[in-house]
N, CA, C and O atoms as a printed pandas DataFrame, in Angstrom:
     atom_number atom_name residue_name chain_id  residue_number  x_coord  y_coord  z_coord
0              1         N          UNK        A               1  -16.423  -33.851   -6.026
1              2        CA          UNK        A               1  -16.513  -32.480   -6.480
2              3         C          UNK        A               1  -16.399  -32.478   -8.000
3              4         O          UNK        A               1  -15.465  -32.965   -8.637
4              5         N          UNK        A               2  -17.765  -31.700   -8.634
5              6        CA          UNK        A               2  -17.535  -31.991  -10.070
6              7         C          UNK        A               2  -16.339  -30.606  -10.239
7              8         O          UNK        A               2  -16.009  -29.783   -9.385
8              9         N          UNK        A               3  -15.849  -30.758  -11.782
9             10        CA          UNK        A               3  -14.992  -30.094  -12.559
10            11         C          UNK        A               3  -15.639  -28.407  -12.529
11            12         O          UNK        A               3  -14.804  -27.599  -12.122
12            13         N          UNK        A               4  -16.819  -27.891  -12.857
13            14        CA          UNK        A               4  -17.305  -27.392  -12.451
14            15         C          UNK        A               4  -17.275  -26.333  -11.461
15            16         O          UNK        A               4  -17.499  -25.129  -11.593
16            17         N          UNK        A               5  -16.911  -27.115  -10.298
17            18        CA          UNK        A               5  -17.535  -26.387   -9.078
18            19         C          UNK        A               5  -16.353  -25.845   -8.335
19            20         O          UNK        A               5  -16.309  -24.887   -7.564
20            21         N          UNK        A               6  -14.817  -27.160   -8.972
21            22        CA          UNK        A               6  -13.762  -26.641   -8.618
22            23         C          UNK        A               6  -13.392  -25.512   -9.340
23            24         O          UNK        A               6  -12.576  -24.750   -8.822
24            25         N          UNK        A               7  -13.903  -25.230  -10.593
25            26        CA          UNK        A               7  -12.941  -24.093  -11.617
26            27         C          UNK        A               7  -13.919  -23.188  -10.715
27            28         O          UNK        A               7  -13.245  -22.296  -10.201
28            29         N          UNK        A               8  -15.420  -23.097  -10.303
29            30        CA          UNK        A               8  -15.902  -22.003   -9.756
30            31         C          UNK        A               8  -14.901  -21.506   -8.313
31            32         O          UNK        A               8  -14.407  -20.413   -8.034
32            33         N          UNK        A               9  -14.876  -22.729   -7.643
33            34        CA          UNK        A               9  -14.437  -22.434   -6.392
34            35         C          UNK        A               9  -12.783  -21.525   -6.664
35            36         O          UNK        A               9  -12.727  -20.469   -6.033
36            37         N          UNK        A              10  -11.885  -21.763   -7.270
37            38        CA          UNK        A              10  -10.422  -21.887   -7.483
38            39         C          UNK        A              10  -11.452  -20.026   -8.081
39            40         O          UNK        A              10  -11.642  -19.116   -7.274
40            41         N          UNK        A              11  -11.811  -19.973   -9.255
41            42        CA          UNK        A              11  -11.832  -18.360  -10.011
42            43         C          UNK        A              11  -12.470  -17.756   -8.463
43            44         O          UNK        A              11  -11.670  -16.991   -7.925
44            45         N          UNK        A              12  -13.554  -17.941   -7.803
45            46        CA          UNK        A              12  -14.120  -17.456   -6.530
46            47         C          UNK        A              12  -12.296  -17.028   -5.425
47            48         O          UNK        A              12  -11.862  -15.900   -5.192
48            49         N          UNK        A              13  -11.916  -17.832   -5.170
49            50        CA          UNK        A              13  -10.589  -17.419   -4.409
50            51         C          UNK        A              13   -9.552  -16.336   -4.797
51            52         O          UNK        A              13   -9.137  -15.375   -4.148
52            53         N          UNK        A              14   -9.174  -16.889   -6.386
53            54        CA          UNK        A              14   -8.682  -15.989   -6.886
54            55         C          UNK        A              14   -9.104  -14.558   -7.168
55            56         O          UNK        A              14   -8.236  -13.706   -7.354
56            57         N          UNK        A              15  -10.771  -14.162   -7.220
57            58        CA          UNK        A              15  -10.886  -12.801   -6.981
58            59         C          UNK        A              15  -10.619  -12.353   -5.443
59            60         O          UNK        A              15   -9.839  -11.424   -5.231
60            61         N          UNK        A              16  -11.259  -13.007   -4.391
61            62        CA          UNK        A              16  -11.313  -12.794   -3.117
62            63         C          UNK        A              16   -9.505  -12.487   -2.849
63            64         O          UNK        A              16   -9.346  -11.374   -2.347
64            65         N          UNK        A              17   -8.294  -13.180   -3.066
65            66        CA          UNK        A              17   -7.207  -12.832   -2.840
66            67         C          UNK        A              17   -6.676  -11.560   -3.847
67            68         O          UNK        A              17   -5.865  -10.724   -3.447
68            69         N          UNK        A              18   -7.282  -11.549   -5.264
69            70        CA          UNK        A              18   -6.715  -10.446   -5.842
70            71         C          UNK        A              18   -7.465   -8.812   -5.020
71            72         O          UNK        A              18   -7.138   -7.628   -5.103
72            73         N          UNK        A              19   -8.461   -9.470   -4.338
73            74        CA          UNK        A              19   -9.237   -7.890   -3.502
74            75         C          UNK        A              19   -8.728   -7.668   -2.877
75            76         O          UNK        A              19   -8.747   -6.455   -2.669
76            77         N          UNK        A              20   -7.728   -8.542   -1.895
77            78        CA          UNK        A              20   -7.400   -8.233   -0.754
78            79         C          UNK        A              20   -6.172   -7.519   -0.782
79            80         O          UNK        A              20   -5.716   -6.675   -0.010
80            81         N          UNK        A              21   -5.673   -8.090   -1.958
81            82        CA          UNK        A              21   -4.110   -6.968   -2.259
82            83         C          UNK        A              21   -4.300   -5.753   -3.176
83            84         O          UNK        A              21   -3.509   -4.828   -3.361
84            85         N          UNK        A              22   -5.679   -5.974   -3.785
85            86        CA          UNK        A              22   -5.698   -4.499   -4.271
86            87         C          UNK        A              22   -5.773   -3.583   -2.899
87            88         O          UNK        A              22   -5.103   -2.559   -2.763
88            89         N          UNK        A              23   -6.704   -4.106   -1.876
89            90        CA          UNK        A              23   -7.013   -2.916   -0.521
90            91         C          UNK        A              23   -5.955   -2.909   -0.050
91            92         O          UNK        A              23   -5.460   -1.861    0.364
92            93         N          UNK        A              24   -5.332   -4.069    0.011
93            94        CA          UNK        A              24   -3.551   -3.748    0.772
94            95         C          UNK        A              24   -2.797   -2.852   -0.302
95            96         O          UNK        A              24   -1.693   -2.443    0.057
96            97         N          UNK        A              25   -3.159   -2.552   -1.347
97            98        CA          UNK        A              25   -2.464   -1.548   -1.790
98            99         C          UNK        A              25   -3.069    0.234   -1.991
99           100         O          UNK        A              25   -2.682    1.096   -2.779
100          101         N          UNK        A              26   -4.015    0.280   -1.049
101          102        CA          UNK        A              26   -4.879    1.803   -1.042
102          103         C          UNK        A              26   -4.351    2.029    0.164
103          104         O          UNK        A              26   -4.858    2.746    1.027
104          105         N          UNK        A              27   -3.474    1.514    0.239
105          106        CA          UNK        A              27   -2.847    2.959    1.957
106          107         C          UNK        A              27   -1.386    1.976    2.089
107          108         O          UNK        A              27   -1.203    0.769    1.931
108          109         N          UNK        A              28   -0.505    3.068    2.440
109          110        CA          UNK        A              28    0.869    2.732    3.068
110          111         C          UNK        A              28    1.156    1.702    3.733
111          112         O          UNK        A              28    0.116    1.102    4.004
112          113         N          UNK        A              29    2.233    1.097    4.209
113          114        CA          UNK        A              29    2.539    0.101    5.430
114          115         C          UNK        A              29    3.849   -0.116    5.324
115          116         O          UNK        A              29    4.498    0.087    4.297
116          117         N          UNK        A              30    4.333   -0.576    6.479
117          118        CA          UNK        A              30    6.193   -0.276    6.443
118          119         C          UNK        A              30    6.686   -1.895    6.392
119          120         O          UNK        A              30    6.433   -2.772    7.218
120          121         N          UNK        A              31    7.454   -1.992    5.182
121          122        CA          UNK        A              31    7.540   -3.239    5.137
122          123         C          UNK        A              31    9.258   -3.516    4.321
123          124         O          UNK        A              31    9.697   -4.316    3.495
124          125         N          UNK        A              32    9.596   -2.825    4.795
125          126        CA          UNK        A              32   11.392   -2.567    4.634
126          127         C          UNK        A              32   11.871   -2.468    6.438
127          128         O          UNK        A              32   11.525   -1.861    7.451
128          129         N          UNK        A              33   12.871   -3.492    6.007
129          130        CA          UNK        A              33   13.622   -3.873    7.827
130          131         C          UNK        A              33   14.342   -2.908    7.886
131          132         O          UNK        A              33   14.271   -1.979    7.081
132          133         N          UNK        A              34   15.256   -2.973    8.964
133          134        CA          UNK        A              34   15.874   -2.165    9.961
134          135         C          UNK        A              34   17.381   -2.075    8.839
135          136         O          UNK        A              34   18.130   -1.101    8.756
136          137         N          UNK        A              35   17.497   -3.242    8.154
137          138        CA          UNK        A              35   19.221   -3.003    7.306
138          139         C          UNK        A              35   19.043   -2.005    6.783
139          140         O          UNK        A              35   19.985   -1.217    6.857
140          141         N          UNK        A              36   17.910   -1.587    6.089
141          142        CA          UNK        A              36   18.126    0.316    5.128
142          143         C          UNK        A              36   17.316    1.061    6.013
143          144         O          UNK        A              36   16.186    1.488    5.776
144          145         N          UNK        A              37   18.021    1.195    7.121
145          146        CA          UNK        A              37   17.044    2.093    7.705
146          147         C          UNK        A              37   16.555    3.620    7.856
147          148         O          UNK        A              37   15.952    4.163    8.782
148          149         N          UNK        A              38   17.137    4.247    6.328
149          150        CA          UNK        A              38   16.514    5.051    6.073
150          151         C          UNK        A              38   15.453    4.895    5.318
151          152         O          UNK        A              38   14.377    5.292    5.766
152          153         N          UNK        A              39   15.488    4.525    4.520
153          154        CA          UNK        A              39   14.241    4.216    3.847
154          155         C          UNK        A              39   13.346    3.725    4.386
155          156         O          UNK        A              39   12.245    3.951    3.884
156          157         N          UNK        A              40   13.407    2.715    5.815
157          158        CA          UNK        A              40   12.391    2.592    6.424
158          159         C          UNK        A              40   11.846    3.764    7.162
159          160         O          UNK        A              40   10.656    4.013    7.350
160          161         N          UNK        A              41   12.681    4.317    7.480
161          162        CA          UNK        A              41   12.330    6.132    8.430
162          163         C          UNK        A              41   11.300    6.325    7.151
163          164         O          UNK        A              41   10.092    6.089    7.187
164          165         N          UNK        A              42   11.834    6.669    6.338
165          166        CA          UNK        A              42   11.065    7.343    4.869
166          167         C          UNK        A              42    9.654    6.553    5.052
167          168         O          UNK        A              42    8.847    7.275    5.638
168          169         N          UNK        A              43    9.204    5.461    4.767
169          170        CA          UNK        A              43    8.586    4.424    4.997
170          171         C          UNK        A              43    7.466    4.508    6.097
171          172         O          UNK        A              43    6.259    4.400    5.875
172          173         N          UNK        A              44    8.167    4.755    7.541
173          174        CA          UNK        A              44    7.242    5.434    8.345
174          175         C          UNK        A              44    6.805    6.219    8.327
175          176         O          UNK        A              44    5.644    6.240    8.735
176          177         N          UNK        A              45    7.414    7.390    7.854
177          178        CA          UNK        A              45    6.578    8.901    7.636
178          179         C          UNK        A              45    6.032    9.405    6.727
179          180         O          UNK        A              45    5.751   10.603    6.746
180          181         N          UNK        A              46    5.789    8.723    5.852
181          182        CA          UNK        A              46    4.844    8.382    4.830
182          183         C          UNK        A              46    3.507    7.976    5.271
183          184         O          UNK        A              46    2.425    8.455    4.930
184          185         N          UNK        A              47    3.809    6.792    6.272
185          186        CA          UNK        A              47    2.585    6.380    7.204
186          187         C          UNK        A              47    1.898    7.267    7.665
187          188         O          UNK        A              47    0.681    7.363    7.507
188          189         N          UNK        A              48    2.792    8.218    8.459
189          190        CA          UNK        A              48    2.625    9.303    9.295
190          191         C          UNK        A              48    1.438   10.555    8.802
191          192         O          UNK        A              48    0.458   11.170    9.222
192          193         N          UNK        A              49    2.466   10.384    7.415
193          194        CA          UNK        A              49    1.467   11.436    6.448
194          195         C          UNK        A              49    0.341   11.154    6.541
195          196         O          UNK        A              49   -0.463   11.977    6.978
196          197         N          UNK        A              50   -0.029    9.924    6.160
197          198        CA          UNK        A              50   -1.336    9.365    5.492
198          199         C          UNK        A              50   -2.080    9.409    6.777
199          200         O          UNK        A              50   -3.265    9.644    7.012
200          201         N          UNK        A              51   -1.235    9.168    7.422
201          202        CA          UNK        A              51   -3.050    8.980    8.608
202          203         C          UNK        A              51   -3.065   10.608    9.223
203          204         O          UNK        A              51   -4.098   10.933    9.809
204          205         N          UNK        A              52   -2.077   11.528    9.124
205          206        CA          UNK        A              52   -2.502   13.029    9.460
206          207         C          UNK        A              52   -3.874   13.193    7.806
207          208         O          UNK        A              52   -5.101   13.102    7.797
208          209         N          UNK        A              53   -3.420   13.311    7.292
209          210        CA          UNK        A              53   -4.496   13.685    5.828
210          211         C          UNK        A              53   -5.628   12.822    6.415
211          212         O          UNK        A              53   -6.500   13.511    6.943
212          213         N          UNK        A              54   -5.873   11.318    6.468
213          214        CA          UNK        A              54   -7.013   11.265    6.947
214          215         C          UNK        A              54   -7.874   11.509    8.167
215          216         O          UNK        A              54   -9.046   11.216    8.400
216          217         N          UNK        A              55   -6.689   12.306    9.073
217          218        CA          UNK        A              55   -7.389   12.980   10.120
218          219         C          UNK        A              55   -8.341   14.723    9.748
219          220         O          UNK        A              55   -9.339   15.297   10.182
220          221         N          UNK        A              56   -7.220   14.995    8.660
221          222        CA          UNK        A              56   -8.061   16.372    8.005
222          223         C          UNK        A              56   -9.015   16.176    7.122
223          224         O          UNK        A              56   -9.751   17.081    6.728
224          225         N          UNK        A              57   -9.093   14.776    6.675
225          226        CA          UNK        A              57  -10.232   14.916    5.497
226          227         C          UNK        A              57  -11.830   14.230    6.646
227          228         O          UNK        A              57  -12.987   14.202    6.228
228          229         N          UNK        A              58  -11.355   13.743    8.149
229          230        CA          UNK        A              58  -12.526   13.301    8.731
230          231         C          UNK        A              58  -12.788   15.019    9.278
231          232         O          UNK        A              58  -13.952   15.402    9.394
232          233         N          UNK        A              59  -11.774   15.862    9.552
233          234        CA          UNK        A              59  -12.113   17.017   10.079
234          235         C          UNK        A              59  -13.083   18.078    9.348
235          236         O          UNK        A              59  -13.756   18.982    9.842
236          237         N          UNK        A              60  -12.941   17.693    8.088
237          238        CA          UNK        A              60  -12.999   18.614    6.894
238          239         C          UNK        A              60  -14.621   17.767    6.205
239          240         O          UNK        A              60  -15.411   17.947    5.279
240          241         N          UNK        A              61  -14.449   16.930    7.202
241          242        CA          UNK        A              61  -15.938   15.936    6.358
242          243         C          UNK        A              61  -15.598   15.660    5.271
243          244         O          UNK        A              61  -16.479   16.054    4.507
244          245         N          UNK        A              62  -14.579   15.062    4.585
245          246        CA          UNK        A              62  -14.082   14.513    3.073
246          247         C          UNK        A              62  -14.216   15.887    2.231
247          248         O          UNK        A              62  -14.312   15.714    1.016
248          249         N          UNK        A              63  -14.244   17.540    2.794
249          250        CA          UNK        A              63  -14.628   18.328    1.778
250          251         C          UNK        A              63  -13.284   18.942    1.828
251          252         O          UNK        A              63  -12.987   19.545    2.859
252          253         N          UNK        A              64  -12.149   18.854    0.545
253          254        CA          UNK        A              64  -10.986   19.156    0.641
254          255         C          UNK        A              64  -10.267   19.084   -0.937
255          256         O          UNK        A              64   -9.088   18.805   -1.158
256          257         N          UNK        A              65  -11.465   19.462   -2.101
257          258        CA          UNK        A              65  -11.309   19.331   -3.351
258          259         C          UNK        A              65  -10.678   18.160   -3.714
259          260         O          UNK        A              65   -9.822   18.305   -4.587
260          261         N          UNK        A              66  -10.871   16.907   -3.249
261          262        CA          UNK        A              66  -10.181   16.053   -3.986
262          263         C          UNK        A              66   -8.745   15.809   -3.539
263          264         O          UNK        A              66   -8.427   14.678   -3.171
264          265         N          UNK        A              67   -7.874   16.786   -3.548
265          266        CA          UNK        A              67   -6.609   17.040   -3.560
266          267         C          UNK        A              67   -6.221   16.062   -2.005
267          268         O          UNK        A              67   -5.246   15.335   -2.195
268          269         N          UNK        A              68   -6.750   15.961   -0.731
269          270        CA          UNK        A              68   -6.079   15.226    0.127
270          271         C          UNK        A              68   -6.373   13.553   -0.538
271          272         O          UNK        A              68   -5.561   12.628   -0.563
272          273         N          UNK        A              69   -7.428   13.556   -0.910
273          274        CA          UNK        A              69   -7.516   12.035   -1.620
274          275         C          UNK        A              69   -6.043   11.760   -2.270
275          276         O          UNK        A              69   -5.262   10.893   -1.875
276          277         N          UNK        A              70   -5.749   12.952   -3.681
277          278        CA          UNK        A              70   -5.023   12.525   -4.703
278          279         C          UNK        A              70   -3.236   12.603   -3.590
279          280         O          UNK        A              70   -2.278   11.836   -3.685
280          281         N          UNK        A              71   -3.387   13.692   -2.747
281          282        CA          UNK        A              71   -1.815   13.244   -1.564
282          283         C          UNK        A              71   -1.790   11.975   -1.013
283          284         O          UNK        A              71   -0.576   11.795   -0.917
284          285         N          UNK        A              72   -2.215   11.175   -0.673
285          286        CA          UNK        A              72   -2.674    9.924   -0.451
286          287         C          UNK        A              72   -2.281    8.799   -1.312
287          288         O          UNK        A              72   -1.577    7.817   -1.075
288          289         N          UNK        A              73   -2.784    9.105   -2.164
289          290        CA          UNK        A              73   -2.486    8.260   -3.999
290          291         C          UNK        A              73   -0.924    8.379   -3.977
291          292         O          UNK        A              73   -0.108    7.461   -4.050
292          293         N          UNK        A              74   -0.692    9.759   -3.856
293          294        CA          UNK        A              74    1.090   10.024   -4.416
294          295         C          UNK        A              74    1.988    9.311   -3.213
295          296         O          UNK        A              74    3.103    8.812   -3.368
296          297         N          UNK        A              75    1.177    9.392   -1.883
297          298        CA          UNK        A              75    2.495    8.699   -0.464
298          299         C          UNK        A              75    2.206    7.163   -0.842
299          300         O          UNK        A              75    3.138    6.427   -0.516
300          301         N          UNK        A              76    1.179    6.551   -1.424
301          302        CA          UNK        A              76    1.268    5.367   -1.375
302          303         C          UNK        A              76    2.146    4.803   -2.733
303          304         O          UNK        A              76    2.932    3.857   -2.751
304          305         N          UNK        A              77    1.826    5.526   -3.645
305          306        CA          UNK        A              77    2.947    5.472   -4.779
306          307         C          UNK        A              77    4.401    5.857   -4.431
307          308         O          UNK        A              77    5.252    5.310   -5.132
308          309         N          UNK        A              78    4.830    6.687   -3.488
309          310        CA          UNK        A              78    6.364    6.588   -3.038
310          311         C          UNK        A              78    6.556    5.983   -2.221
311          312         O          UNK        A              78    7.762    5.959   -1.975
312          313         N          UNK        A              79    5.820    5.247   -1.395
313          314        CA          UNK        A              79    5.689    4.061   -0.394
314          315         C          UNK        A              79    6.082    2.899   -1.338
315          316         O          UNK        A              79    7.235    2.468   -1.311
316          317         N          UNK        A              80    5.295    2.462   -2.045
317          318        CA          UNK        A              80    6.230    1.304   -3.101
318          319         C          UNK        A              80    7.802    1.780   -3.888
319          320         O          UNK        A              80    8.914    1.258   -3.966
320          321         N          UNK        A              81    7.281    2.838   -4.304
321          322        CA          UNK        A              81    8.904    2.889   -4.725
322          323         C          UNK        A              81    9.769    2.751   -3.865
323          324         O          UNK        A              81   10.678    1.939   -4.042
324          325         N          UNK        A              82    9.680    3.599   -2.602
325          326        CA          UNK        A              82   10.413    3.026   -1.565
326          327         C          UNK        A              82   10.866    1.673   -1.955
327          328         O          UNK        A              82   11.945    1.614   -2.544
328          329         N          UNK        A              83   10.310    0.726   -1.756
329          330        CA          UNK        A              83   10.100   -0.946   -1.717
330          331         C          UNK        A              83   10.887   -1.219   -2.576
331          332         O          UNK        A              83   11.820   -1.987   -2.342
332          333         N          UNK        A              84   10.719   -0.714   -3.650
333          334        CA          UNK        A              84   11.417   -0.929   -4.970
334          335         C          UNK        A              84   13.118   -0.624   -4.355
335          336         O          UNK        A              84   14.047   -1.371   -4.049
336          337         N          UNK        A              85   12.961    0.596   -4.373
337          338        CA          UNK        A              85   14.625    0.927   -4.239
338          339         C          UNK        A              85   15.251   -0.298   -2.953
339          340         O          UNK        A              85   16.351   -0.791   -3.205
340          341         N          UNK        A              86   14.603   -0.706   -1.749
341          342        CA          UNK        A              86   14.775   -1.236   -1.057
342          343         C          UNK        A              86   15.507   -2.678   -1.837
343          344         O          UNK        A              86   16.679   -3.022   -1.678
344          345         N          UNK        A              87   14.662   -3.264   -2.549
345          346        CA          UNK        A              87   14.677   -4.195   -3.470
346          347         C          UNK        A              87   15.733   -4.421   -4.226
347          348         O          UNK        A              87   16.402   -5.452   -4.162
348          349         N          UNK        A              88   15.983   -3.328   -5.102
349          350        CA          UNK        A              88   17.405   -3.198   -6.045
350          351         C          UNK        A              88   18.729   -3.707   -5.075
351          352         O          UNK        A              88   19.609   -4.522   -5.352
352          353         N          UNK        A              89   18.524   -2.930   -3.871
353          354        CA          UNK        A              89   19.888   -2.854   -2.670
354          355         C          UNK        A              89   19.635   -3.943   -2.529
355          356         O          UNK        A              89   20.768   -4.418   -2.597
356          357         N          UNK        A              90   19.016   -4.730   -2.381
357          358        CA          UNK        A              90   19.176   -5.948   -1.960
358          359         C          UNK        A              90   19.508   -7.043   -2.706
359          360         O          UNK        A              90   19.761   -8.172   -2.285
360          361         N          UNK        A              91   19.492   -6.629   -3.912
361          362        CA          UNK        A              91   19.677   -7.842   -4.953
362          363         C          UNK        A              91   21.465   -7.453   -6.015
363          364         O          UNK        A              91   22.079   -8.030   -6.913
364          365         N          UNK        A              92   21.666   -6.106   -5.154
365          366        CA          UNK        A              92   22.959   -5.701   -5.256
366          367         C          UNK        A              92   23.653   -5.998   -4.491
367          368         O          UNK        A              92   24.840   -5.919   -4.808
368          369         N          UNK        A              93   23.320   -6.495   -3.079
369          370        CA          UNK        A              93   24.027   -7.429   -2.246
370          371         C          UNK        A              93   24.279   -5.997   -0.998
371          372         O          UNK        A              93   24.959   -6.078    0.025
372          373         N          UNK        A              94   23.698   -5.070   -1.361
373          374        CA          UNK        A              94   23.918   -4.346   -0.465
374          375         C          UNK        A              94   23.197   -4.212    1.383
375          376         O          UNK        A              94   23.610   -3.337    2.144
């Protein structure tokens, strides 16, 4: 294998894995255990949210000014923070 073909192959992977966590990061998923288990409640119903909104925006034919898109944006942005706070507690030994 020339020099070449590995830097192609290795930059080729590295986009293919950076895609896959950008799409893992366009919608929710519960990924805080049962020890804070409020925040995992929080965590789930966040989920909850997101897939009711995309039941109104298939109802609505995506016509819903934008605005169920941008609710979406905001549960997946308090979905990580979630994570975050999850995170801190944990490195506080809590």
């Amino acid at each position: 294998m020339s020099k070449k073909s590995f830097v192609l192959g290795v930059a080729l992977a590295s986009t293919a894995l950076f895609g896959c966590a950008t799409m893992a990061q366009d919608r929710p998923f519960v990924d805080i255990g049962w020890h804070h288990g409020n925040l995992r409640n929080a965590q789930e119903n966040i989920l909850s949210a997101f897939q009711y909104i995309q039941q109104a925006q298939r109802a609505n034919d995506g016509q819903l000014g934008g605005h169920a898109q941008r609710a979406k944006e905001l549960l997946t942005e308090a979905n990580e923070e979630l994570r975050l706070a999850a995170d801190v507690s944990n490195e506080e030994g809590r």
